[in-house]
C-alpha positions in Angstrom: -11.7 -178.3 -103.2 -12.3 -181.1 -100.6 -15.2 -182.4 -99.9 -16.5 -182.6 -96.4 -18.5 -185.6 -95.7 -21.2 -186.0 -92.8 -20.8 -187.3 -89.7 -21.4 -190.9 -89.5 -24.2 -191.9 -86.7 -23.7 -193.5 -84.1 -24.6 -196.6 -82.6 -27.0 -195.2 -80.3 -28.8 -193.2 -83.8 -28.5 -196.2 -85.8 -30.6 -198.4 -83.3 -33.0 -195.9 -82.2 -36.6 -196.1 -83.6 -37.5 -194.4 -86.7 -40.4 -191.5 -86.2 -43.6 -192.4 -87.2 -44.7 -189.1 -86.8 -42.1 -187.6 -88.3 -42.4 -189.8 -91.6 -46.5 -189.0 -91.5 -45.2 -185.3 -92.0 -42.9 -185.4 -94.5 -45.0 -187.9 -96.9 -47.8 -185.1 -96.3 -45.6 -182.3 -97.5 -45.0 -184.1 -100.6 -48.7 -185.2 -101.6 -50.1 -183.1 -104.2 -53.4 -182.0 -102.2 -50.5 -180.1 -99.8 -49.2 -178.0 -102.1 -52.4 -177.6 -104.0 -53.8 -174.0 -105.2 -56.9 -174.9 -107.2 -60.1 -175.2 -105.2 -60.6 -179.6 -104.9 -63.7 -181.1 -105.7 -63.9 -182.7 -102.0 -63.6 -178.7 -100.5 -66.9 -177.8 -102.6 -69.6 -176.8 -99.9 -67.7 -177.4 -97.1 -66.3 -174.0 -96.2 -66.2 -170.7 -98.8 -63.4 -168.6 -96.9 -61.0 -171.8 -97.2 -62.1 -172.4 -100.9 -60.8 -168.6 -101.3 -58.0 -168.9 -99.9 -57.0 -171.5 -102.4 -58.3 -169.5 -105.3 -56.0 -166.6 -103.9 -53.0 -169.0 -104.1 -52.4 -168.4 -100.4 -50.2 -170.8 -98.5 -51.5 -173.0 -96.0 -50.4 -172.1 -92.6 -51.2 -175.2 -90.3 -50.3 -178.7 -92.5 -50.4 -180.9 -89.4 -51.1 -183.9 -90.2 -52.3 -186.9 -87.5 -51.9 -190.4 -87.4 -55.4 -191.3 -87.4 -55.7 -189.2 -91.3 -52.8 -191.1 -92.6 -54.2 -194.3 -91.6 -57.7 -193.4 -93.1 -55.8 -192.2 -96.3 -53.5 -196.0 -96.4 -57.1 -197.6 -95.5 -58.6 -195.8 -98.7 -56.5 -196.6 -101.0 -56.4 -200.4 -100.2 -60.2 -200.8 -100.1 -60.5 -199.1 -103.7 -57.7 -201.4 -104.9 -59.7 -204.5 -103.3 -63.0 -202.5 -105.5 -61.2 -202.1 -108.7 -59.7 -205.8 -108.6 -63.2 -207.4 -107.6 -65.5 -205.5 -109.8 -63.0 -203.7 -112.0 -63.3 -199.9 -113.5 -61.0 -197.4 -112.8 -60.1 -196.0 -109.5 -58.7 -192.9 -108.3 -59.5 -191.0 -112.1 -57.5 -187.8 -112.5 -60.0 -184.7 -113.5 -59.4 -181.6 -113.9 -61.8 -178.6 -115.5 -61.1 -174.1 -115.5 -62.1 -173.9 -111.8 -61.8 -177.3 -110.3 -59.6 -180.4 -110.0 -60.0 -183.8 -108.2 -59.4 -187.5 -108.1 -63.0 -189.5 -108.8 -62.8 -192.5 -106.0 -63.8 -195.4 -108.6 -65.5 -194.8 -111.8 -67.8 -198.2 -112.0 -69.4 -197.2 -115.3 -72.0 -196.0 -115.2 -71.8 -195.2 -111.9 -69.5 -192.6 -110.0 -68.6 -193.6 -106.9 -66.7 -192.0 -103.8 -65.5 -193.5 -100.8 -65.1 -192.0 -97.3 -63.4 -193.7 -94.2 -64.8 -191.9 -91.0 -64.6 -192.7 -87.3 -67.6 -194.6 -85.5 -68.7 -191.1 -84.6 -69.2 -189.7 -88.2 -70.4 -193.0 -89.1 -73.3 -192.9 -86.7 -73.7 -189.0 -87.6 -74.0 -190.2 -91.3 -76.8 -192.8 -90.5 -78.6 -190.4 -88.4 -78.8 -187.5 -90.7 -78.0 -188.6 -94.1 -75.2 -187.8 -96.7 -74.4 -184.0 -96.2 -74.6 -182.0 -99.3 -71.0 -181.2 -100.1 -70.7 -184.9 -100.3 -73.2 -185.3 -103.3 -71.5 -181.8 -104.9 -68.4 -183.8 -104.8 -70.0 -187.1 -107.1 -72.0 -184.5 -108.4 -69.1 -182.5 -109.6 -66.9 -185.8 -110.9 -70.1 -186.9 -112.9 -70.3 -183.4 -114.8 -66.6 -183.5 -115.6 -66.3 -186.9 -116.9 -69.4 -186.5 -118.7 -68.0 -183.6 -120.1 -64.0 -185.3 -120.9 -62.6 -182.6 -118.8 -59.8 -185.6 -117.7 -56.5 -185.4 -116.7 -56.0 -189.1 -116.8 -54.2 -191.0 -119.3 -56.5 -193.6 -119.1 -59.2 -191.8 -120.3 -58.6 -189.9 -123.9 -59.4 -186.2 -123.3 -62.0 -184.4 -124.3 -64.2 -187.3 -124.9 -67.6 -187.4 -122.7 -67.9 -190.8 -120.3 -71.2 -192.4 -119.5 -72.3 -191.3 -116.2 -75.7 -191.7 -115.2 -75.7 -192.7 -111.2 -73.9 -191.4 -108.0 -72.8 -193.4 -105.2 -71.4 -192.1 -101.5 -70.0 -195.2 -99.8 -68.8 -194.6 -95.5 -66.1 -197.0 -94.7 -66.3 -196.7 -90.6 -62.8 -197.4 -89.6 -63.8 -199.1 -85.9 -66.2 -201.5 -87.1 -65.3 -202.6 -90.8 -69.1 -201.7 -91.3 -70.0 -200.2 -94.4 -73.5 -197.8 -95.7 -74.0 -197.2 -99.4 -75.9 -193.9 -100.5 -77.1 -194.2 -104.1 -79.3 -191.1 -106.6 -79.6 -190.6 -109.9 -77.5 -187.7 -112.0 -78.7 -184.5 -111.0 -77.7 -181.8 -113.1 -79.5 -179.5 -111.0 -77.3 -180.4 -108.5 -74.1 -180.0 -110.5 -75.1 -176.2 -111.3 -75.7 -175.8 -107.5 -72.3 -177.0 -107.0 -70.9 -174.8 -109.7 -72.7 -172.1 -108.7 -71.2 -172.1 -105.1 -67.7 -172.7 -107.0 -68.3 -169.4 -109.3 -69.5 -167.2 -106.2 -66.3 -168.1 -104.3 -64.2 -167.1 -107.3 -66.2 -163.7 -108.3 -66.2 -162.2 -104.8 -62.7 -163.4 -104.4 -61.7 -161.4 -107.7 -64.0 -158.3 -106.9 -63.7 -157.5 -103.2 -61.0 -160.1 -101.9 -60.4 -163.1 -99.6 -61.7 -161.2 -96.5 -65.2 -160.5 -98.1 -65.8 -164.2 -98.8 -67.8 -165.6 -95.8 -66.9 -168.4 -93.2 -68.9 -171.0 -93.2 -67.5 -172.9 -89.8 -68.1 -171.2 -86.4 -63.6 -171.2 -85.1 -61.8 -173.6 -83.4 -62.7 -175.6 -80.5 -66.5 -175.2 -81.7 -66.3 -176.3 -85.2 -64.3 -179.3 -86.1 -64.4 -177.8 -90.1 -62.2 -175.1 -88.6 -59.8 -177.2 -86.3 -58.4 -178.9 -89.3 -58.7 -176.2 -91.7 -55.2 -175.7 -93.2 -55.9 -171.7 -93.3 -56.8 -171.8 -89.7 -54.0 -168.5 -88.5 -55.0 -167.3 -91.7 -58.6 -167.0 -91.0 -58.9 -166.7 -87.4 -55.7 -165.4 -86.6 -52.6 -167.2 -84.2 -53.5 -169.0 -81.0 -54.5 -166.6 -78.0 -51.8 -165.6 -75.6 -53.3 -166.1 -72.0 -50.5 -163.4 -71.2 -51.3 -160.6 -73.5 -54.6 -161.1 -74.5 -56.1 -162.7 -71.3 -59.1 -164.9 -71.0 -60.6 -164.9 -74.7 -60.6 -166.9 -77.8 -59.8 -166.4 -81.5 -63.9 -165.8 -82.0 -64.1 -163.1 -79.5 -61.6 -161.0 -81.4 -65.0 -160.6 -83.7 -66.6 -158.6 -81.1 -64.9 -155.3 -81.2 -67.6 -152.7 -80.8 -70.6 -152.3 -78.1 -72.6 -152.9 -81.2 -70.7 -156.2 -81.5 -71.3 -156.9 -77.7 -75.0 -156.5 -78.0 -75.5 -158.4 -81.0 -73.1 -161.3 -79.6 -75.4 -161.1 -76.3 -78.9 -161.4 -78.5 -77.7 -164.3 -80.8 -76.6 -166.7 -77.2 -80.3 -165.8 -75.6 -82.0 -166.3 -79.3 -80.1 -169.6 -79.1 -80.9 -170.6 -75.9 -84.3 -170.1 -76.0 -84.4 -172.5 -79.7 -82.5 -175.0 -78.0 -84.3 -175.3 -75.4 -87.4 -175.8 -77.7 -86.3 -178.1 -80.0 -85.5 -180.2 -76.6 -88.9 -180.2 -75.6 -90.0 -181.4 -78.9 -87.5 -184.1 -78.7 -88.3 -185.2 -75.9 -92.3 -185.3 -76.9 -91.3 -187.6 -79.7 -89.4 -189.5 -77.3 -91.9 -190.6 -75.3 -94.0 -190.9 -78.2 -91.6 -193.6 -79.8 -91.6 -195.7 -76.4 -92.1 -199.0 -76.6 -92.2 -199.0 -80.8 -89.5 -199.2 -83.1 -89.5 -200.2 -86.8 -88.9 -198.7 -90.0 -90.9 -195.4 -90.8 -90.8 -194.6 -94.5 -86.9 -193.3 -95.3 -85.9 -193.9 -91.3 -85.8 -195.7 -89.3 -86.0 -196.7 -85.3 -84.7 -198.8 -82.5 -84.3 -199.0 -79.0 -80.9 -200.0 -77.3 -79.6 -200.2 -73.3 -81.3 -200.6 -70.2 -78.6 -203.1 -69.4 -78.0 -203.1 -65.2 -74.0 -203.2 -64.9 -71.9 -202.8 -61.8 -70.6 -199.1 -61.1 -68.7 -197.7 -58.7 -70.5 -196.1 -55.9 -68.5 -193.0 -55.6 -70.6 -192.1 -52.0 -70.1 -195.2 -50.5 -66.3 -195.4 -51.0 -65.7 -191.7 -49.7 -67.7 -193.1 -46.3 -66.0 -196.3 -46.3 -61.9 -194.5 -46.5 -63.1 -192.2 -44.0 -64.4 -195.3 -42.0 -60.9 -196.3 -42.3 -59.3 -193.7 -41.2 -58.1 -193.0 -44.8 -57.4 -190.0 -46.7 -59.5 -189.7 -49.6 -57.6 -189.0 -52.7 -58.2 -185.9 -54.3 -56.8 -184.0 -57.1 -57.0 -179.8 -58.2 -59.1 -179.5 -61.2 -60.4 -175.9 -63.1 -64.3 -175.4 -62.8 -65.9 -175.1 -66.0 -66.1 -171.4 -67.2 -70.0 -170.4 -67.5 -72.1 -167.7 -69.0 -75.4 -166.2 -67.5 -77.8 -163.8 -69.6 -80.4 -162.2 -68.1 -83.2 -160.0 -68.7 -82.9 -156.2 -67.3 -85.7 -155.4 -65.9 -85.5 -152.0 -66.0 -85.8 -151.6 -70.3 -88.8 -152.9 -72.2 -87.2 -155.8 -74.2 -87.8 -154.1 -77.6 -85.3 -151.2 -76.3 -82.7 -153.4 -75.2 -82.5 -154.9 -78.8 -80.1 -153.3 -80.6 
């Protein structure tokens, strides 16, 4: 039998840039979290449709992966290795109990530790509003199964309890270098919440299915949780077509009945109308704060801008090319589509409620 052998490349292949992109991918597809089926310690509280869909062993159907995550994953890694050389310990700990795997950032004993790189945006979010709570389930979660030997590491002999007795949230901001550390005691309390979400998620899974576990995101283009979700078809179904389906979007499949209309309808004016309140009282506290700044028991406040800079005075050019004798450049752009709710003032509001 004779062997047929490839095609060698050719000159113009050979010197041709590799993909970056393409190599991203690949490297991806062969990480572990890609092809994993057990629910991860980082997914706990963040979303309990996706966590189902892992317990349900269903395959992911959108594993793109961007530049910007790869980076923040190659970032990771070198700052725990510039940790584990500096202060020593043991980084990136293999654990794995019935329900629940994961990989503990740095185990500082006696201190748990995990690390997340985020963009100046969610850096500023984190300041703002604190560590959310699926972040402390996640430490919380690594504490209880070290303290418990549930290990996977050969490291660490299984079966054997660690000392744990701190948490520790550290946010890496990838623009700035700047770092925030967020620091509690154990919380056992907090482990059996976590664990308590965990078992929910796999009881309704086995009883009534993926479909009667909640979503916890709002769909794409509203809820960033949902446009990198790797069960994103899955849960909200395939991309609109403009040409079949017209102007819609994956969240208004949801509204299928006139009961569905009404209540969609209700929830935008209830909305509105607590928006527009907590604005108010914003701005009240606003003005309240002017002038002052300061720390304020766990928060704390500071003024920035006012800075006069040079703009362009969009007015004053348009007269000035028309001055001229010039055309002023222009360009076609889509209006923004908008929504108007309105009271009918022909039903008492308690009949229009559904």
């Amino acid at each position: 039998m004779t062997a047929v052998l490839p095609a060698r490349p050719s000159t113009a292949e050979r010197r041709a840039a590799p993909s970056l992109a393409a190599a991203v991918r690949d490297l991806d597809r062969r990480r572990a979290r890609s092809r994993q089926r057990m629910i991860g310690a980082s997914e706990l509280g963040e979303c309990r449709r996706r966590a189902a869909y892992r317990v349900a062993r269903r395959r992911p159907t959108n594993t793109r992966t961007g530049l910007q995550a790869f980076l923040g994953t190659e970032l990771h890694r070198g700052v725990l290795r510039a940790l584990r050389r500096q202060y020593g310990g043991l980084t990136e700990v293999a654990l794995r109990g019935e329900q629940v795997k994961g990989r503990c950032d740095w185990w500082h004993a006696p201190v748990v530790e995990d690390l997340k790189t985020t963009s100046r945006f969610g850096f500023e979010r984190v300041l703002t509003r604190g560590v959310p709570t699926k972040h402390w389930f996640q430490v919380a979660v690594y504490a209880w199964l070290l303290r418990t030997g549930q290990t996977a590491d050969r490291r660490l002999e299984a079966g054997t309890g660690q000392d744990v007795d701190g948490l520790r949230v550290r946010y890496l901001s990838r623009d700035s270098g700047e770092d925030v550390v967020f620091e509690a005691e154990h919380d056992p309390t907090l482990t059996a919440e976590a664990i308590v979400w965990l078992s929910d998620v796999y009881a309704t899974v086995e009883d009534e299915g993926v479909d009667a576990v909640p979503r916890d995101g709002f769909g794409p283009g509203v809820d960033t949780m949902c446009d990198w979700c790797p069960f994103l078809d899955a849960c909200w179904g395939p991309p609109v077509d403009p040409d079949t389906e017209g102007e819609v979007s994956r969240q208004s499949r949801l509204t299928v009945t006139d009961r569905d209309y009404v209540e969609a309808v209700h929830d935008y004016d209830a909305w509105r109308a607590a928006e527009n309140e907590a604005r108010r009282h914003k701005e009240y506290a606003r003005e309240r704060l002017r002038g002052r700044s300061g720390p304020a028991d766990d928060l704390h406040c500071e003024w920035s801008g006012g800075v006069l800079r040079e703009q362009v005075d969009k007015d004053a050019a348009v007269e000035r090319l028309a001055e001229l004798g010039e055309v002023v450049p222009t360009r076609r752009v889509r209006s923004p589509r908008t929504i108007r709710v309105t009271r009918d003032p022909t039903r008492p509001e308690q009949e229009a409620r559904p």
